[in-house]
N, C-alpha and C positions, 0 to 999 in steps of 0.2 A: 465847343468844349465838351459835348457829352458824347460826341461822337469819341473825340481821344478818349476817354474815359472810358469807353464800351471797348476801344480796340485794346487797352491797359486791361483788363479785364477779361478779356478775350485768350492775352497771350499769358498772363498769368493762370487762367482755368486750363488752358493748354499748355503750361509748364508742369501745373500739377499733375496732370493726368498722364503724361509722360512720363513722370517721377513713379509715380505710384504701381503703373506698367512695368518698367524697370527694377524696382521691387519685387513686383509679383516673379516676375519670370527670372528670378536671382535664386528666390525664394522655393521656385518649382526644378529649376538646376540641380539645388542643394537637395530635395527630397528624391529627384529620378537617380541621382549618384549614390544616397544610400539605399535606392531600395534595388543595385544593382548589387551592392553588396550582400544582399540577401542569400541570394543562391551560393555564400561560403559559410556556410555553419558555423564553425571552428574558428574563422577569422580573428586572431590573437598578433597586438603588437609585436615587434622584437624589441627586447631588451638587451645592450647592452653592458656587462657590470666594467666599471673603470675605475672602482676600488682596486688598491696595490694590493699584493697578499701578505699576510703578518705572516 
């Protein structure tokens, strides 16, 4: 019984560590994408206007 226990244990502390890895490196995706955006100064959305004209 404590052996299941250990191995229930095991792949749960190895689920989490998996999870939190995947996190991380979601986490470091998102910061190397904007900081490629760096090198455009000016970088401004486009807008649209799709108001009719009175």
């Amino acid at each position: 019984m404590k052996i299941i226990a250990l191995l229930i244990f095991l792949f749960l502390g190895f689920g989490a560590v998996c999870k939190k890895t995947l996190t991380e490196n979601k986490e470091i995706a998102f910061q190397h994408e904007l900081n490629q955006y760096k090198s455009y100064p000016n970088l401004l959305p486009v807008v649209e206007v799709v108001a009719p004209k009175s």
